[in-house]
C-alpha positions in Angstrom: 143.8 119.1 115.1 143.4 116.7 112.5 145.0 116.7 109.1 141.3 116.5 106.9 139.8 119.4 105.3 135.7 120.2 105.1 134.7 121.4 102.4 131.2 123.3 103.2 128.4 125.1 102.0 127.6 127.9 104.2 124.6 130.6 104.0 126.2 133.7 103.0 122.9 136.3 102.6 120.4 136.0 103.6 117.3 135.2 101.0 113.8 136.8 101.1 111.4 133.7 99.8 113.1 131.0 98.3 117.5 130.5 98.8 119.0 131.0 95.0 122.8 129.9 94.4 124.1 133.5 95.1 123.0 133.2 98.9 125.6 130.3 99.3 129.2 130.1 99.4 132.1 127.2 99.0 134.6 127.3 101.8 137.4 125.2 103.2 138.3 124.9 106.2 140.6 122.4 108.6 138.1 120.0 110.7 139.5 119.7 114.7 138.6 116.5 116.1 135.7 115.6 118.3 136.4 117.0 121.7 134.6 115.3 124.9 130.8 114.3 124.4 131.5 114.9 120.8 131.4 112.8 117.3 132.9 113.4 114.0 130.9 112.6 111.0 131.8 112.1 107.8 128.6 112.6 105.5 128.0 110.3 102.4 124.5 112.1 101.5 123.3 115.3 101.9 118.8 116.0 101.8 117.7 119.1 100.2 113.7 119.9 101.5 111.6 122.9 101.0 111.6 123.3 104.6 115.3 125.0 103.9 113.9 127.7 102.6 112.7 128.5 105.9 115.5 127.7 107.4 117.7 130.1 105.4 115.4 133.3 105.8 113.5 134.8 108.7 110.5 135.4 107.4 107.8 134.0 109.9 109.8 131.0 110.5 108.8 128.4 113.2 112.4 128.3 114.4 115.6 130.5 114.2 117.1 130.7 111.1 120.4 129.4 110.2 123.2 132.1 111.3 125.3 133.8 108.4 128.6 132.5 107.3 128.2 128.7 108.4 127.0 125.6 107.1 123.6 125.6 105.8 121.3 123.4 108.0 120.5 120.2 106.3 119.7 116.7 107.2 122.2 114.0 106.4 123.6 110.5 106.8 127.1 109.8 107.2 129.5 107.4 109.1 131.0 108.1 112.7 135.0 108.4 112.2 135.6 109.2 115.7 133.7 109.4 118.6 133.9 110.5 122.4 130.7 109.4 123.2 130.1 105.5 124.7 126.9 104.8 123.0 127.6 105.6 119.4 130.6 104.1 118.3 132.9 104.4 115.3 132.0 103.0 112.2 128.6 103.5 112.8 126.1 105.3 110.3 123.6 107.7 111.5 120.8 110.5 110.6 120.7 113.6 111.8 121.9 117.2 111.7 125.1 117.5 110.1 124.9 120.3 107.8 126.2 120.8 103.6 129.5 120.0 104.5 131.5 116.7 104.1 132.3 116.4 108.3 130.5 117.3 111.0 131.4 117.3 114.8 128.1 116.7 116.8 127.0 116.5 120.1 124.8 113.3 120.5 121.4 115.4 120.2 122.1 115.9 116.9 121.7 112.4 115.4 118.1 111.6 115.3 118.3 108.2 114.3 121.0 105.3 114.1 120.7 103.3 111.0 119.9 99.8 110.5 121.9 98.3 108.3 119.3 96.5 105.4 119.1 95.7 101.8 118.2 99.1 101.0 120.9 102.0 100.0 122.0 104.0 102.3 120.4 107.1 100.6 117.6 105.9 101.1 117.6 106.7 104.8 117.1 110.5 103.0 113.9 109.9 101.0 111.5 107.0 102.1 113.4 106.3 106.0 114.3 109.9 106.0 112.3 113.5 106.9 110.0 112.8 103.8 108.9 109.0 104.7 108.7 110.0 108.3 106.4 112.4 107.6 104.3 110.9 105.1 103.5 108.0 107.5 103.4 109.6 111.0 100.9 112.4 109.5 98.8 110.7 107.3 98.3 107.9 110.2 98.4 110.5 112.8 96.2 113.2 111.8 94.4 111.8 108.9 93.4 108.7 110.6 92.6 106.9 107.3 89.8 104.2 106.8 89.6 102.3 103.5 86.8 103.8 101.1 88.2 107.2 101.6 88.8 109.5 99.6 92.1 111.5 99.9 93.7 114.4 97.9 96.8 115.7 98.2 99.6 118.2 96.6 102.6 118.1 95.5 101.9 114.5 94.6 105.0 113.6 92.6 106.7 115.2 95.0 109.4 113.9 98.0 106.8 113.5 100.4 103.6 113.6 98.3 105.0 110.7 96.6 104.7 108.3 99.7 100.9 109.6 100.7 99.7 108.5 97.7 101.3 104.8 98.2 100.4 105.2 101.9 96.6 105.7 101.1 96.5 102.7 98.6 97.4 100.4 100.9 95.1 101.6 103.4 92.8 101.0 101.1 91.4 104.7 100.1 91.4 106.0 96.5 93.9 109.1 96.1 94.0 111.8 93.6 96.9 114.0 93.1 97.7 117.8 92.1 100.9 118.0 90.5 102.6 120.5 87.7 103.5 118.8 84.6 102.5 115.6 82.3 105.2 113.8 83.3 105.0 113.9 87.0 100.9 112.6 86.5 102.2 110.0 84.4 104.8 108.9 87.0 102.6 109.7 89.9 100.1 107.2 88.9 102.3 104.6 87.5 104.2 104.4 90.9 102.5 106.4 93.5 99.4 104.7 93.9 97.5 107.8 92.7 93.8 106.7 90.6 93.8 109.9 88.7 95.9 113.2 88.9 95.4 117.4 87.8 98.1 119.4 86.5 97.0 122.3 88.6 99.4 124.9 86.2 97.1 123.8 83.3 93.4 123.2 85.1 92.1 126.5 84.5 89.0 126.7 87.0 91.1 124.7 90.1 88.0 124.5 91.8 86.3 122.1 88.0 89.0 120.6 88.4 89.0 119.4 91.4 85.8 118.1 91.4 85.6 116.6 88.2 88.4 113.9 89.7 86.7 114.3 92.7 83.2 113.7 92.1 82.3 112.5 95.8 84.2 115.2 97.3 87.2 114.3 99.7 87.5 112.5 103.0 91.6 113.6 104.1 93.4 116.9 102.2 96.8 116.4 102.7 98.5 120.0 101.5 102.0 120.7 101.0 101.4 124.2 99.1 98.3 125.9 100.4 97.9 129.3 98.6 95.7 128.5 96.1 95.2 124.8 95.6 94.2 124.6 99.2 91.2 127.7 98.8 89.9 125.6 95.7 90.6 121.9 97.8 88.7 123.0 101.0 85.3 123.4 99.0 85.9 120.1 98.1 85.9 118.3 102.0 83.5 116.2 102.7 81.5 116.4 106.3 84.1 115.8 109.2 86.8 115.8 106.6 90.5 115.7 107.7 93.2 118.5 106.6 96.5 117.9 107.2 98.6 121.2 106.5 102.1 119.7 105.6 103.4 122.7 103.6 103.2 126.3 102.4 105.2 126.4 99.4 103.2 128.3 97.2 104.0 131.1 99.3 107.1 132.2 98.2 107.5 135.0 101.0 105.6 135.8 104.6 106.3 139.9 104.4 103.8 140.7 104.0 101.3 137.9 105.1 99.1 136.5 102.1 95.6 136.4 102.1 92.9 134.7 100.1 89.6 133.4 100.3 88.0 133.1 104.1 88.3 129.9 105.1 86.3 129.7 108.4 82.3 129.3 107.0 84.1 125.8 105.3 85.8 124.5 108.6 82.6 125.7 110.8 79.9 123.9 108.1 81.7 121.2 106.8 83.0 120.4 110.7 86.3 119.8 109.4 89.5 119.3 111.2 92.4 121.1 110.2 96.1 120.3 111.9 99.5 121.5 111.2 102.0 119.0 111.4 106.0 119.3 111.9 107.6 116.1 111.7 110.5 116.9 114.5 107.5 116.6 117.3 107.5 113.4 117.0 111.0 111.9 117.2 110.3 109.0 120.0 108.2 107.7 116.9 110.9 107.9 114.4 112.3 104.0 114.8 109.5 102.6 115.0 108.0 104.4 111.9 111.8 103.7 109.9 111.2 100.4 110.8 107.6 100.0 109.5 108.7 101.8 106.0 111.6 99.6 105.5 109.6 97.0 105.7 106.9 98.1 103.0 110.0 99.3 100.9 111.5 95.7 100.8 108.1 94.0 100.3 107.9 96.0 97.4 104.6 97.8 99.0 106.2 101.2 98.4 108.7 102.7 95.6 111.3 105.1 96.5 113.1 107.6 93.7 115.7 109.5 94.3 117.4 112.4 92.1 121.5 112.4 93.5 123.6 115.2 92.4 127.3 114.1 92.7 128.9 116.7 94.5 128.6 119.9 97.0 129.0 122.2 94.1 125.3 121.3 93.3 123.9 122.4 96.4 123.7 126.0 96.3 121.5 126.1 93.7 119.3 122.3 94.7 116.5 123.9 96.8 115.9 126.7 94.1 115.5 123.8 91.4 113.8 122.2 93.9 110.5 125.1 94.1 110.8 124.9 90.0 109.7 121.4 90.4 113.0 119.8 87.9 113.7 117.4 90.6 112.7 113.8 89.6 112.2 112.1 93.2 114.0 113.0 96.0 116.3 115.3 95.7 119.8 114.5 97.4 123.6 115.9 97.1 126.1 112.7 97.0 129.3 114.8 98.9 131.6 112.6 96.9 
């Protein structure tokens, strides 16, 4: 047994819609040592994502939800401190499932990637080399299948994965527009993001106007993080043989009972559109080489990265709440120290 302490966050009720602080509890506990096939991890950065909202209740989510009275399930980097495993060694840094707690002890399917040592900081392997680059690349690539002079629209576009589809579409030479929810996040999204113009969809009024005011030609990819209503005003919008890539649901703050809205199935059949959910852990064979690809943008100075760190675990019960207000200012991340 060793002599360190792990201090944790753990899941202590379970939420309906979106975790508040009062779901989550700070406990202590000894850490044991890795025992055989088995790392310990000591995290440096913890990544708080929307997706933990699903992960926290059980309310028509894709996969189990995290058990009661242990660590919330989060992604994080940290350094391997001991190891009984030949292929990852000590002193190493890797990316994977470790949890809100300062150590982990993993079995080697937990760490979905090793990280490369570069120029940029190791947080970054959270936000643009992380879930949220990852998924920005490998979906708009895969699914949206981008050609320049195309016209994209996307939501959530200040946001931690929004924010590297807009760059992502610039450089493949399309023109982007953006949906976002204050002044400020249209002012940063289109002096940073590569967006050409932006809507502040709590403000528009008539979405739908909106929409196509900025949107005049109508629109070649959707790429939606929120659905609800942004994507019933944003499907009228698709052009013929128009891509949707469905990201997200977070403007649905529960599943019980299941929303409805505006039929969407005369605007798929007419339009001929193609409409594909995507969840990034389906393609983890592709995650080095899309890392690899990023990195390279993001030292080039092809693509921005900003990240919002809160120093300490005490800020993470209450980080994916703030998170669906929208206060976060880049990628939201818990420094453990």
């Amino acid at each position: 047994m060793s002599a360190r302490e792990n201090r944790q966050v753990r899941l202590t009720a379970r939420p309906r819609g979106i975790p508040q602080a009062e779901h989550f509890s700070l406990m202590t506990e000894p850490v044991a040592g890795p025992g055989k096939g088995e790392i310990l991890v000591e995290n440096r950065y913890l990544s708080v994502d929307p997706a933990q909202r699903g992960w926290a209740n059980d309310e028509g989510n894709y996969s189990a939800p995290v058990p009661l009275d242990t660590p919330m399930r989060a992604l994080a980097v940290g350094e391997i401190i001991e190891s009984n495993v030949p292929e990852l060694r000590a002193g190493e840094f890797v990316y994977g499932w470790f949890g809100w707690q300062r150590y982990c002890v993993a079995t080697p399917d937990a760490v979905l990637r090793r990280v490369v040592p570069s120029a940029l900081p190791l947080s970054a392997n959270l936000s643009v080399l992380g879930m949220n680059g990852l998924t920005a690349y490998l979906a708009f690539h895969g699914l949206g299948d981008p050609k320049p002079g195309e016209h994209v629209l996307v939501s959530t576009a200040a946001g931690s994965v929004g924010s590297f589809v807009g760059q992502l579409a610039r450089i493949a030479g399309c023109r982007a527009v953006g949906l976002t929810s204050s002044a400020d996040k249209m002012a940063q999204a289109k002096a940073r993001y590569g967006y050409q113009d932006m809507i502040n969809y709590r403000e528009a009024g008539d979405l739908g106007a909106a929409i196509r005011a900025a949107c005049p030609d109508g629109n070649d990819i959707f790429f939606d993080n929120t659905g609800g209503a942004i994507a019933d005003a944003a499907i009228r919008t698709m052009r013929l043989r128009g891509r949707i890539i469905q990201c997200g649901t977070a403007a649905n703050a529960s599943w019980t009972p299941v929303p409805t809205g505006p039929r969407p199935e005369r605007e798929i059949l007419t339009r001929r559109l193609r409409w594909s959910g995507f969840i990034i852990f389906d393609h983890l064979a592709e995650f080095d080489a899309a890392a690899a690809r990023l990195a390279e943008l993001a030292l080039a100075g092809q693509i921005v990265h900003d990240e919002e760190v809160l120093p300490g675990l005490e800020h993470a019960p209450s980080a994916i709440a703030r998170l669906y207000r929208g206060e976060n200012q880049g990628k939201l991340i818990i420094a453990v120290d």
